[in-house]
Residue frames as a rotation matrix with the C-alpha (Angstrom) as fourth column:
UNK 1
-0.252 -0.007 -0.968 5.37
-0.447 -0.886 0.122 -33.97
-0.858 0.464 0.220 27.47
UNK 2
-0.970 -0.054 -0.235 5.60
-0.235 0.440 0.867 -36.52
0.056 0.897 -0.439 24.64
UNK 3
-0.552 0.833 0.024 2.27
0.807 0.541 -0.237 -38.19
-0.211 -0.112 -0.971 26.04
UNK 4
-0.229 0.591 -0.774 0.45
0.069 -0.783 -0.618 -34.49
-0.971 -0.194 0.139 25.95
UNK 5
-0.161 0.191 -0.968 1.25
-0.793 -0.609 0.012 -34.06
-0.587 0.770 0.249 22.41
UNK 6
-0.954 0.212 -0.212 -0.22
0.033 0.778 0.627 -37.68
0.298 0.591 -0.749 21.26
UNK 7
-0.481 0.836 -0.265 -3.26
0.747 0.232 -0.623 -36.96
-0.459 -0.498 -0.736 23.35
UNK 8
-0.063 0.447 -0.892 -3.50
-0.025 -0.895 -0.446 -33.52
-0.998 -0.006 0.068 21.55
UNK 9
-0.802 -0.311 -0.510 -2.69
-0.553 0.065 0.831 -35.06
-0.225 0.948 -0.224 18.08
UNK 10
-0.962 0.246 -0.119 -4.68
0.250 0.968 -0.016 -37.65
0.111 -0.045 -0.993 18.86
UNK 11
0.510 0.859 -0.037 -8.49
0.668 -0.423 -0.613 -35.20
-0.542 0.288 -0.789 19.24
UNK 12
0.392 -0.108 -0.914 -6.97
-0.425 -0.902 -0.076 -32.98
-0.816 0.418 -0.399 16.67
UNK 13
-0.458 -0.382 0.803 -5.94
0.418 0.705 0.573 -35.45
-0.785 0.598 -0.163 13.78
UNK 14
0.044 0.693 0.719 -8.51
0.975 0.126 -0.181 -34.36
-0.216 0.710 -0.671 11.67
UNK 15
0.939 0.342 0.021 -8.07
0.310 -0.821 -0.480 -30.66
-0.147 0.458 -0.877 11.52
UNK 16
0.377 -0.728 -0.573 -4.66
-0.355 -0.685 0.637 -31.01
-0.856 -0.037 -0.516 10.96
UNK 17
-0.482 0.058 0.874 -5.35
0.658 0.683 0.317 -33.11
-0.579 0.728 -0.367 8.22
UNK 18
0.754 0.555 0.352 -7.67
0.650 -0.550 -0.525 -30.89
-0.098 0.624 -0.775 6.55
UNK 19
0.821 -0.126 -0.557 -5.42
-0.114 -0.992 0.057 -28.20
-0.560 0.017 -0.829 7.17
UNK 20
-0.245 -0.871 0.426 -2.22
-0.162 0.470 0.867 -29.92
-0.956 0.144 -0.257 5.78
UNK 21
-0.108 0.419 0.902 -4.59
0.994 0.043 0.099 -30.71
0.003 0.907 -0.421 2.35
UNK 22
0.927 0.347 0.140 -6.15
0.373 -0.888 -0.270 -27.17
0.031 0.303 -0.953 2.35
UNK 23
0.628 -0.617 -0.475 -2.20
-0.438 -0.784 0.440 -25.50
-0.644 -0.068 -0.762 2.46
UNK 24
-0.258 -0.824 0.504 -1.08
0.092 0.498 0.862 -28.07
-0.962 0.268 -0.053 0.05
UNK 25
0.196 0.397 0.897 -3.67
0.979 -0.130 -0.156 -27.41
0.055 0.909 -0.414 -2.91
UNK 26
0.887 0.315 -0.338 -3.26
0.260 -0.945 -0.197 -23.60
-0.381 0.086 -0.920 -1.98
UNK 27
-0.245 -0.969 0.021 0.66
-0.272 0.090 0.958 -24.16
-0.930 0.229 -0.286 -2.52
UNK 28
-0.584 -0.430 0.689 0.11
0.451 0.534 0.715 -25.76
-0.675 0.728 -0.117 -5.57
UNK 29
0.485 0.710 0.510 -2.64
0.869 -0.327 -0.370 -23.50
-0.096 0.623 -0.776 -6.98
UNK 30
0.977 -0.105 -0.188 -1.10
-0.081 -0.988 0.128 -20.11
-0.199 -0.110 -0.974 -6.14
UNK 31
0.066 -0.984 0.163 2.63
0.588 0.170 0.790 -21.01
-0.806 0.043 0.590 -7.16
UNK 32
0.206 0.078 0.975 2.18
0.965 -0.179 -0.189 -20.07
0.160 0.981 -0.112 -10.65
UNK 33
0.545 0.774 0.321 0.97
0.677 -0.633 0.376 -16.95
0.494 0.013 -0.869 -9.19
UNK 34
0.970 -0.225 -0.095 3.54
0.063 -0.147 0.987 -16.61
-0.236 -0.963 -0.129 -6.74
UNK 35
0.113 -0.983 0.145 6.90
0.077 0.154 0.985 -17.60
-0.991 -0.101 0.093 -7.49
UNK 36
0.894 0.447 -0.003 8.50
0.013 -0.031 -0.999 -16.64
-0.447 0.894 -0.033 -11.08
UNK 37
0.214 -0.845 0.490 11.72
0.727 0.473 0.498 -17.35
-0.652 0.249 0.716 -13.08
UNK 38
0.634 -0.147 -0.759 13.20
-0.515 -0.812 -0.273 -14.24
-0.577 0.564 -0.591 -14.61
UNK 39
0.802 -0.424 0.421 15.57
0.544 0.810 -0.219 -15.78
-0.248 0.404 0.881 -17.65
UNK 40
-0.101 -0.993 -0.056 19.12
0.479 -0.098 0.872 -14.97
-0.872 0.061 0.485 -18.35
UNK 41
-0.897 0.177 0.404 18.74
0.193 -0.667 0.720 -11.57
0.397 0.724 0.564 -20.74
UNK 42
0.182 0.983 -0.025 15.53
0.580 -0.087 0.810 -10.90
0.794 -0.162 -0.586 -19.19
UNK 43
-0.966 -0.218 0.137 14.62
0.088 -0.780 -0.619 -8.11
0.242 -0.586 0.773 -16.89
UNK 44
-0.360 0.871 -0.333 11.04
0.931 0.356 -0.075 -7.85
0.053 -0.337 -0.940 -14.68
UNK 45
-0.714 0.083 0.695 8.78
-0.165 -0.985 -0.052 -4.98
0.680 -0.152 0.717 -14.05
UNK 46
-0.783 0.544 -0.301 6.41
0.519 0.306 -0.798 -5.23
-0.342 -0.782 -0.522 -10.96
UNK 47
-0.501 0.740 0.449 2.80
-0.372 -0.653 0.660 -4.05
0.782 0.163 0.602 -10.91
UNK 48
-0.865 -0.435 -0.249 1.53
0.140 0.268 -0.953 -3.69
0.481 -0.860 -0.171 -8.09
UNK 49
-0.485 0.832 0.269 -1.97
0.537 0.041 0.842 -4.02
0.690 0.554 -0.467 -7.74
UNK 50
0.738 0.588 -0.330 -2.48
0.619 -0.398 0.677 -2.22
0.267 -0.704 -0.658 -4.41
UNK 51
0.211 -0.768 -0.604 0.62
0.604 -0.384 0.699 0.11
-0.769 -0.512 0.383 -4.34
UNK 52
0.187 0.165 -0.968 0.42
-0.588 -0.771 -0.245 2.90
-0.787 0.615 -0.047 -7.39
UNK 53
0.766 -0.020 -0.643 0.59
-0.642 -0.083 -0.762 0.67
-0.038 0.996 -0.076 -10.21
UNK 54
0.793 -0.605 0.064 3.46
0.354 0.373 -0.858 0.31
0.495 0.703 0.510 -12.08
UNK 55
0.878 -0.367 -0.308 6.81
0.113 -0.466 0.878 0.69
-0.465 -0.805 -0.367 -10.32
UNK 56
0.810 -0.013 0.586 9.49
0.562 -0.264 -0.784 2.40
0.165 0.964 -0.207 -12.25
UNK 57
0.587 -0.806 0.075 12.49
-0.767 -0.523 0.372 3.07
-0.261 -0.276 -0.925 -10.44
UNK 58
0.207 -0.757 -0.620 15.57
-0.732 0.301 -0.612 1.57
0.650 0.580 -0.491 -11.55
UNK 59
-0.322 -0.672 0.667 16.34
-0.924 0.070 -0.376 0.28
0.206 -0.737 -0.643 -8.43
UNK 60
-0.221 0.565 0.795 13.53
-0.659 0.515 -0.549 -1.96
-0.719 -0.645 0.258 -8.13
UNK 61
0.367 0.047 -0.929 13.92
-0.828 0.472 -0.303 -3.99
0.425 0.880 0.212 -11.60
UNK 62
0.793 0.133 0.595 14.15
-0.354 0.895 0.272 -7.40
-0.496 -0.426 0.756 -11.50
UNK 63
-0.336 -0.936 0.104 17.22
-0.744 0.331 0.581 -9.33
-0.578 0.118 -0.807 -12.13
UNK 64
0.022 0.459 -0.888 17.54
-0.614 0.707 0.350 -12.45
0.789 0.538 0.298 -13.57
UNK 65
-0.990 -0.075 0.116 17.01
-0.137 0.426 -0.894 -15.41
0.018 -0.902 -0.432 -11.00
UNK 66
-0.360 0.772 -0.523 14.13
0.867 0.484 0.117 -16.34
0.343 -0.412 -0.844 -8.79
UNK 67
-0.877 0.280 0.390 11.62
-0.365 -0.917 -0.161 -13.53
0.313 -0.283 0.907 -7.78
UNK 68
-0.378 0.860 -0.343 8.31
0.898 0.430 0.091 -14.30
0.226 -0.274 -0.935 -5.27
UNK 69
-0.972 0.030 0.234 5.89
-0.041 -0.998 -0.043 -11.96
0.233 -0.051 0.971 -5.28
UNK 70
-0.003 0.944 0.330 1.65
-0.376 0.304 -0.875 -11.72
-0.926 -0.127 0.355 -3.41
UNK 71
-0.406 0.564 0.719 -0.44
0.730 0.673 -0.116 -13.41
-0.550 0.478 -0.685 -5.74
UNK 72
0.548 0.736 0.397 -2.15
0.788 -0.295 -0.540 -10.16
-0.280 0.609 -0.742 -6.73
UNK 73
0.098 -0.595 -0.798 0.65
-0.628 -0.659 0.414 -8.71
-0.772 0.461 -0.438 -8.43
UNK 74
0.988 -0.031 0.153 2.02
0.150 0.455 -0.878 -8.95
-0.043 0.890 0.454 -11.73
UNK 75
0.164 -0.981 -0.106 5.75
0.043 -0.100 0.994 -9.51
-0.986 -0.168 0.026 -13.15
UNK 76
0.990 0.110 -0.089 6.15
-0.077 -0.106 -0.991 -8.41
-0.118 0.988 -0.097 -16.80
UNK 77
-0.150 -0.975 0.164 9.43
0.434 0.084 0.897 -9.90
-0.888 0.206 0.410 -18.13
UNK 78
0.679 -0.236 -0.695 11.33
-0.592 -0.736 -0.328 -7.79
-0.435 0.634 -0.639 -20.66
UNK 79
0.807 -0.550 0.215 13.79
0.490 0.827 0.276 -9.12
-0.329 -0.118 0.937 -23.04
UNK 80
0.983 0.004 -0.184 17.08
-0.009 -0.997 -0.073 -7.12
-0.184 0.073 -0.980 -22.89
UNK 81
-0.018 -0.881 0.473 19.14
0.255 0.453 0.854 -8.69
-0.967 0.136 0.217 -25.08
UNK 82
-0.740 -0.465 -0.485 19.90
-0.353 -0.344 0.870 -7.85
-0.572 0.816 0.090 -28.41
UNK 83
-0.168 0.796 0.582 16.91
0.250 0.605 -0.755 -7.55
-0.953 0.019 -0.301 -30.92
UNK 84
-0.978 -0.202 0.054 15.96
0.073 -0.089 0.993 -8.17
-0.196 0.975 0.102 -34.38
UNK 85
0.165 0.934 -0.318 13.14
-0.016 -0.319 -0.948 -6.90
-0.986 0.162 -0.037 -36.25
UNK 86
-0.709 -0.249 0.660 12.78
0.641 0.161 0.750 -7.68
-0.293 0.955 0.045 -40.33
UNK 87
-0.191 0.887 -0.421 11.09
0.278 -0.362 -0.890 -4.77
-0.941 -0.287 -0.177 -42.00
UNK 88
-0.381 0.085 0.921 9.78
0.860 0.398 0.319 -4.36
-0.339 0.913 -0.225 -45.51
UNK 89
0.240 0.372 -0.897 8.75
0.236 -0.918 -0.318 -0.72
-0.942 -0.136 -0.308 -46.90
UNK 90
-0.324 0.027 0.946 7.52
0.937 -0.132 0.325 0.17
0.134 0.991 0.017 -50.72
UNK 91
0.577 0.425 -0.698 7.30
0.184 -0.899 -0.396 4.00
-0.796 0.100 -0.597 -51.32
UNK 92
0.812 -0.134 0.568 7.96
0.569 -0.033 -0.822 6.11
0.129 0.990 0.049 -54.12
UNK 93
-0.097 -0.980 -0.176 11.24
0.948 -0.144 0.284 7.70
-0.303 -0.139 0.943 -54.87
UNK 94
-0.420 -0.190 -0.887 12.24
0.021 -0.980 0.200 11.29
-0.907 0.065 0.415 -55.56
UNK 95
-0.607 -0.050 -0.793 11.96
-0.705 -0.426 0.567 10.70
-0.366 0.904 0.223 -59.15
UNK 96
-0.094 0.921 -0.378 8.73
-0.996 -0.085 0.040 8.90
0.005 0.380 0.925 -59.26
UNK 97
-0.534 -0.171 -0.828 10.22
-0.238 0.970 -0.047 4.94
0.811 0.173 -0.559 -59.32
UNK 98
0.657 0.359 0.663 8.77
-0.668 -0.128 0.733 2.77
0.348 -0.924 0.156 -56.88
UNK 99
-0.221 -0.975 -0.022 11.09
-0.587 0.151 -0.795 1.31
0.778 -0.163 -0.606 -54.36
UNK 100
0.966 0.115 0.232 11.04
-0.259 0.424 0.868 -1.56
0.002 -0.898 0.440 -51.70
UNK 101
-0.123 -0.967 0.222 13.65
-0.641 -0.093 -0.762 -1.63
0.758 -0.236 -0.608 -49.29
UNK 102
0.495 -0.174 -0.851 14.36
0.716 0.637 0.286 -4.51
0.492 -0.751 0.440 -46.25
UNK 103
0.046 -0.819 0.571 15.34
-0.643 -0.462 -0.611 -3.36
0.764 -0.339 -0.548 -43.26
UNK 104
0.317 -0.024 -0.948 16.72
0.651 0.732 0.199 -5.11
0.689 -0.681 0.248 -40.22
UNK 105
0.483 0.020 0.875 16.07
-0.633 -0.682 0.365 -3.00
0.605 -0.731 -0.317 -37.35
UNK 106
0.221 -0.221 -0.950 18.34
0.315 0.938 -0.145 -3.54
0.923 -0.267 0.277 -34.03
UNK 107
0.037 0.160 0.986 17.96
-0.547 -0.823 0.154 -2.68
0.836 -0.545 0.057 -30.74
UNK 108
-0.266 0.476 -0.838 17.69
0.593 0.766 0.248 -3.19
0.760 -0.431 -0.486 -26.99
UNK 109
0.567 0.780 0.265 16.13
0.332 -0.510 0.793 -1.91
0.754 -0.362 -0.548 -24.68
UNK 110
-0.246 -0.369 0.896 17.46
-0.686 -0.587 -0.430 0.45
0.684 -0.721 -0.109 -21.63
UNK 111
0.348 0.623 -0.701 16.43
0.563 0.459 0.687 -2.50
0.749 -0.634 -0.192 -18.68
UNK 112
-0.844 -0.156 -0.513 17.03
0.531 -0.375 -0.760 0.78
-0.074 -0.914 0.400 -16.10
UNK 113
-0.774 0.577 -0.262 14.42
-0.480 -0.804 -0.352 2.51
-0.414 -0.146 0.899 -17.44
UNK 114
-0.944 0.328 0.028 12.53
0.280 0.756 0.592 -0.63
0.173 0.567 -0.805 -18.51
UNK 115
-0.464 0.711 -0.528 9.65
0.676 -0.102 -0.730 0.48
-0.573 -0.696 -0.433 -15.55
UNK 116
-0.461 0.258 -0.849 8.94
-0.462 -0.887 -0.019 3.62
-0.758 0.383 0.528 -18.16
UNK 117
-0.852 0.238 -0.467 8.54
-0.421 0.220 0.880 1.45
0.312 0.946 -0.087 -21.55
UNK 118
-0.787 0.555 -0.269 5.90
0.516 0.831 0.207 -0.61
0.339 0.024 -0.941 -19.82
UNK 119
-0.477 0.476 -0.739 4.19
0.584 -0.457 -0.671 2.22
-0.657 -0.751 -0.060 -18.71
UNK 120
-0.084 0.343 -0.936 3.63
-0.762 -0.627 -0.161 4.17
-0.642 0.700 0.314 -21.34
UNK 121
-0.203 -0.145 -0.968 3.83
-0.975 -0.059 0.213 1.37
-0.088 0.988 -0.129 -23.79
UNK 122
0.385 0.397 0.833 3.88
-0.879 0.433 0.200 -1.86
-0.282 -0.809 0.516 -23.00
UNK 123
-0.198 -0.738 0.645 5.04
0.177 0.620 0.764 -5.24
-0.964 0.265 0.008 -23.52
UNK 124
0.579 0.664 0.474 4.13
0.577 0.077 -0.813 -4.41
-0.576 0.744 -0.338 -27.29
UNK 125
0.445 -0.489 -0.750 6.57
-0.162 -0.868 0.470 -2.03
-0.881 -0.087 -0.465 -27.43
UNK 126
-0.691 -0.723 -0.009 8.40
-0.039 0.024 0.999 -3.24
-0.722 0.690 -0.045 -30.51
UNK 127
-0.485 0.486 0.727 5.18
0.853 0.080 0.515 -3.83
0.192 0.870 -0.454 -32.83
UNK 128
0.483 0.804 -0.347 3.68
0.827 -0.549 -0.121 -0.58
-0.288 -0.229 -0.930 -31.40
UNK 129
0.845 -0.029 -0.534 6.26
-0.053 -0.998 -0.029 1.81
-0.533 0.053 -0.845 -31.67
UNK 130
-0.091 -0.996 0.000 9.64
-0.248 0.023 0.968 0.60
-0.964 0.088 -0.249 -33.36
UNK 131
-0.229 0.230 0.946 8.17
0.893 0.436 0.110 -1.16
-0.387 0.870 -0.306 -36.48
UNK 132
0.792 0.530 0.303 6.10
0.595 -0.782 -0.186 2.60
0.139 0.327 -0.935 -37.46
UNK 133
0.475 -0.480 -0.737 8.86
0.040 -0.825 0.563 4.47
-0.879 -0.297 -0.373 -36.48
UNK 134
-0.421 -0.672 0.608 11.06
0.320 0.518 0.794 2.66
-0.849 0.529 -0.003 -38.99
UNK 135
-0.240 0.531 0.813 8.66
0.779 0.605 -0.165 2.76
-0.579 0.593 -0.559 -41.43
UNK 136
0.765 0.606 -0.216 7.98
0.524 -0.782 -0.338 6.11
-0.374 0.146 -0.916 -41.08
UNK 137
0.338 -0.724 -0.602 11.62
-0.069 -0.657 0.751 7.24
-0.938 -0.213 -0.272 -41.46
UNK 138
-0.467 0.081 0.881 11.96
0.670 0.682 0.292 4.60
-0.577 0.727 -0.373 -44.50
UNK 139
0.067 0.707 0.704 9.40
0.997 -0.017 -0.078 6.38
-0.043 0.707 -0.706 -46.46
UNK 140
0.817 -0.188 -0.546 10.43
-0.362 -0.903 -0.232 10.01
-0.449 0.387 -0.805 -45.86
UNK 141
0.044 -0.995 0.084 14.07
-0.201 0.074 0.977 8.59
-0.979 -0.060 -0.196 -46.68
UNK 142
-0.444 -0.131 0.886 13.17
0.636 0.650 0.415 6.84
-0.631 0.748 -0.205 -49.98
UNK 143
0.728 0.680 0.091 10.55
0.572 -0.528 -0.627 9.75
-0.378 0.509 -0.773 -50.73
UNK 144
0.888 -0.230 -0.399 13.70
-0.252 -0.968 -0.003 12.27
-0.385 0.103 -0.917 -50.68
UNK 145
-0.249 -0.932 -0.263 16.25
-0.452 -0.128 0.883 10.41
-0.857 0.339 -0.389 -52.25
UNK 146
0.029 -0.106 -0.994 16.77
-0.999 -0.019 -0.027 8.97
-0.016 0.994 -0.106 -55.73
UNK 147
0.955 -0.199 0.221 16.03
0.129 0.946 0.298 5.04
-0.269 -0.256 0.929 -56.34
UNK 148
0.352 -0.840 -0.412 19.91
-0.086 0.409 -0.908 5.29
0.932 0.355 0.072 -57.58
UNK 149
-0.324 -0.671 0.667 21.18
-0.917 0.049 -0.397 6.20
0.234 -0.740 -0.631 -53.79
UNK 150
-0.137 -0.825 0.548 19.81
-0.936 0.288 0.200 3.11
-0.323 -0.485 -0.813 -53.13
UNK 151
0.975 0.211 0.069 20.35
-0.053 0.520 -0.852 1.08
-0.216 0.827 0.518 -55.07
UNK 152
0.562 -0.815 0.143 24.40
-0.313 -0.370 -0.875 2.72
0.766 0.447 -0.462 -55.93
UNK 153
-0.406 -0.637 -0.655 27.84
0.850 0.000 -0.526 2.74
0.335 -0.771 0.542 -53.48
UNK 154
-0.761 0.073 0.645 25.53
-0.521 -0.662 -0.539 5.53
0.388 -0.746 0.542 -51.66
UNK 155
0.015 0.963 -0.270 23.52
0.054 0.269 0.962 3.45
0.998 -0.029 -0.048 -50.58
UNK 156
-0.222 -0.489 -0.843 25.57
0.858 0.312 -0.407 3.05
0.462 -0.814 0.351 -47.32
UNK 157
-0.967 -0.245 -0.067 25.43
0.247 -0.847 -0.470 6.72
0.059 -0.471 0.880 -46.51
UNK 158
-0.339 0.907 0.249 21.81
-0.561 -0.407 0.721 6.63
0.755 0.105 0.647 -46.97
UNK 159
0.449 0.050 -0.892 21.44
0.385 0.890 0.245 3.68
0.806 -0.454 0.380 -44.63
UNK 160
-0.326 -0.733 -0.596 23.39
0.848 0.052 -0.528 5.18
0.418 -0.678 0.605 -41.94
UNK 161
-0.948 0.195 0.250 21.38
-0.188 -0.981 0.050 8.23
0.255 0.001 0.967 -42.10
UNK 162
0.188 0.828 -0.529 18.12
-0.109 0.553 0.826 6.27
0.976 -0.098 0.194 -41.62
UNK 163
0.060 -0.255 -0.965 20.22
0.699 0.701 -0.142 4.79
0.713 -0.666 0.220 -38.48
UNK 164
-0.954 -0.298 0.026 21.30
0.259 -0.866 -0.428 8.58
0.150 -0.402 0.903 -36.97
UNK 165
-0.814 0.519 0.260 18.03
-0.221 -0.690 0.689 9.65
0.537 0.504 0.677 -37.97
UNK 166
0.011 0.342 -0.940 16.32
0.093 0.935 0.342 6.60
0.996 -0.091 -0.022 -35.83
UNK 167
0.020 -0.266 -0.964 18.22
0.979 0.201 -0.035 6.63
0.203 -0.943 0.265 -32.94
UNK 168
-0.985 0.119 0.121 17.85
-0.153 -0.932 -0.328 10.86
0.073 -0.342 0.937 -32.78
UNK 169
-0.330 0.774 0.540 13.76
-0.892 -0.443 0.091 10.21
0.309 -0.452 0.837 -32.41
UNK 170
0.268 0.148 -0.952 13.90
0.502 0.822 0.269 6.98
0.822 -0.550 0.146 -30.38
UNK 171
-0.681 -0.722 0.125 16.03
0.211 -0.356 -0.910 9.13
0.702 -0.593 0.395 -27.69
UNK 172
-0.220 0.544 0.810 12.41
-0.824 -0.548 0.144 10.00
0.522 -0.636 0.569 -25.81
UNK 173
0.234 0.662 -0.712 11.26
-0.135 0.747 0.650 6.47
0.963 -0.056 0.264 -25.24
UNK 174
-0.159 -0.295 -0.942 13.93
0.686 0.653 -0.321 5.87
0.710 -0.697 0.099 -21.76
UNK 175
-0.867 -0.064 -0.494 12.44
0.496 -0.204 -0.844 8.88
-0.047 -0.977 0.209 -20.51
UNK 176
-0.295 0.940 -0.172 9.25
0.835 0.166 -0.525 8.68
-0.464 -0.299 -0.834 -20.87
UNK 177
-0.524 0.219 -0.823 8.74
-0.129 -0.976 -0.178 11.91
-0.842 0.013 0.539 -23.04
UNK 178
0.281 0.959 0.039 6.33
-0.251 0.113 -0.961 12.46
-0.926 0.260 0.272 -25.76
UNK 179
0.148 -0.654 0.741 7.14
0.231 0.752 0.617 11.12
-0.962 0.080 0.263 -29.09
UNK 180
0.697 0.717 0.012 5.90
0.446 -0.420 -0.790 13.40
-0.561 0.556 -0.613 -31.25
């Protein structure tokens, strides 16, 4: 038996040589592609380049850890840990002053219904739709109050009303409704 398989190694050396190179560069080209490291706070979405797309059930989010997937998919990591955003916003007040306010926006993201933000939005999701939102509340807020609220000890209650006011028209984003 031993002698068969030196006699068969022996006229077959070469193409298992080639083949041994040709599955070692394909290993090492297609890894990238292949094999991917979700980090600790991080959450994946698949896309699936023959199978509808984007896949968007809860169930099927990626952990953190190791995750191998074909080559002609994609894995879009999310981070779903606790985020900051610095925002800056000059509009005029009720009574005509102008007014720039800082805010520091915080947030994270739903990572059950991550499979939705990347759909509709994408990994962009924080300079596309969270920065303008802010901004947008900011500037009715500052338009309708006085530069004293803030500026005064209301300033808090104006702040906090920004925050309610935020998180009542963010409320569409984990299910995919319109934002309008």
């Amino acid at each position: 038996m031993i002698k068969l398989v030196k006699n068969w190694m022996g006229r077959n050396w070469f193409h298992i040589l080639l083949l041994s190179v040709v599955s070692f560069f394909m290993i090492v080209v297609l890894y990238p592609r292949i094999v991917h490291t979700i980090p600790p706070g991080h959450v994946g979405v698949m896309w699936y380049r023959f199978f509808d797309g984007t896949d968007t059930l809860p169930e099927n989010i990626k952990g953190e850890g190791l995750t191998v997937i074909f080559p002609w998919d994609r894995v879009y990591i999310y981070n779903a840990r606790l985020q900051t955003i610095p925002v800056v916003v000059e509009g005029l007040s009720s009574d005509g002053l102008n007014v720039s306010v800082e805010f520091i926006v915080r947030f994270t993201i739903d990572s059950r219904n991550v499979g939705y933000l990347h759909k509709s939005i994408g990994p962009d999701f924080a300079k596309t739709l969270v920065t303008p939102q802010i901004r947008e509340l900011a500037l009715r807020m500052i338009s309708s109050h006085q530069a004293a609220d803030l500026y005064s000890e209301r300033r808090s209650r104006t702040a906090k009303q920004i925050e309610i006011d935020f998180s009542e028209e963010m409320k569409g984003v984990a299910t995919n409704l319109n934002f309008d």
